[in-house]
PLY file of the C-alpha trace (Angstrom):
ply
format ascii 1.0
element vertex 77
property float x
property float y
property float z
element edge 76
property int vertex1
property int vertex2
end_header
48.40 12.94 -71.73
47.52 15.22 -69.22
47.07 15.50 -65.18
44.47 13.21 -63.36
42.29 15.71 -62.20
38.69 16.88 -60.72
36.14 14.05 -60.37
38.56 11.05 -62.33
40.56 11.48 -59.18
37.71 9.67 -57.36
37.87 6.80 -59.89
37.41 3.21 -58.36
40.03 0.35 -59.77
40.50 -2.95 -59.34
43.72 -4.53 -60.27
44.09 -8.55 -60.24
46.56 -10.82 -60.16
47.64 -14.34 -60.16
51.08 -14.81 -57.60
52.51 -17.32 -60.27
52.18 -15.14 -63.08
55.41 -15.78 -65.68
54.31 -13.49 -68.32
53.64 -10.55 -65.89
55.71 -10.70 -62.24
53.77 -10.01 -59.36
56.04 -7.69 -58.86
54.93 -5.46 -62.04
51.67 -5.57 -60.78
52.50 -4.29 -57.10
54.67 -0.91 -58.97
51.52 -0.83 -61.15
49.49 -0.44 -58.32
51.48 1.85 -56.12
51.75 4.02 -59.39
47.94 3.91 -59.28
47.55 5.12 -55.82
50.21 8.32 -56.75
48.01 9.08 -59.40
44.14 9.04 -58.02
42.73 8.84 -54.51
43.99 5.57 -52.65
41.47 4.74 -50.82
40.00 4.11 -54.48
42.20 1.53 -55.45
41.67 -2.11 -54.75
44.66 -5.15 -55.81
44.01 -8.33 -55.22
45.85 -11.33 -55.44
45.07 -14.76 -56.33
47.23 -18.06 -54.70
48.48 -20.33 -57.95
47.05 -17.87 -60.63
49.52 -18.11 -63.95
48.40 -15.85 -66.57
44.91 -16.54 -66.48
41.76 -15.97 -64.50
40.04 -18.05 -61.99
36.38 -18.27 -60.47
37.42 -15.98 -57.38
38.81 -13.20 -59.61
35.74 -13.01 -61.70
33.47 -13.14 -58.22
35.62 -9.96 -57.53
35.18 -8.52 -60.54
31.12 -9.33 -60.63
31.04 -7.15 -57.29
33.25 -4.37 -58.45
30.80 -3.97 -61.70
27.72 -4.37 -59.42
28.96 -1.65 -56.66
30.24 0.92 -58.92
27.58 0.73 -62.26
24.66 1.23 -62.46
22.13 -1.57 -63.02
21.08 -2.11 -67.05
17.83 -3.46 -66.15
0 1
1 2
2 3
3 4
4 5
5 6
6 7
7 8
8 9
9 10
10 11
11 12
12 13
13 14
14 15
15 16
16 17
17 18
18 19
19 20
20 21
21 22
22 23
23 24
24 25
25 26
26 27
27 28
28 29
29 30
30 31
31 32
32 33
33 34
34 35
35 36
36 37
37 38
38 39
39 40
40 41
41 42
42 43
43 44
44 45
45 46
46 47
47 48
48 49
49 50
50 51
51 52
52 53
53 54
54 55
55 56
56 57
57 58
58 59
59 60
60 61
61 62
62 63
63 64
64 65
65 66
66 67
67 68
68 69
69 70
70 71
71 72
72 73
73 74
74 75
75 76
């Protein structure tokens, strides 16, 4: 599509993944995130890595993701 530009520049992300992943390498994930960081404003981007992860999700990554939602949405009360 087109440039990232004007205020999606400032767009917050949060990448996660397990270090044992054998459908996606940790390595994918680390070019996916640099690629990221080219794109929008770094100091934007958060990756995070989880000890033992496979493909799959674990209690910490969804902790992380809880306080990514909370900090950057607004509430739906």
């Amino acid at each position: 599509q087109g440039p990232i530009s004007g205020v999606n520049k400032e767009i917050a992300v949060l990448q996660c993944h397990g270090d044992c992943d054998p459908l996606v390498p940790l390595m994918f994930g680390s070019l996916t995130v640099e690629k990221l960081k080219s794109m929008i404003n770094p100091a934007n981007v958060t990756f995070r890595t989880y000890p033992g992860m496979m493909h799959s999700s674990c209690i910490e990554e969804m902790m992380d993701i809880k306080q990514f939602i909370d900090k950057h949405l607004p509430s739906v009360d």
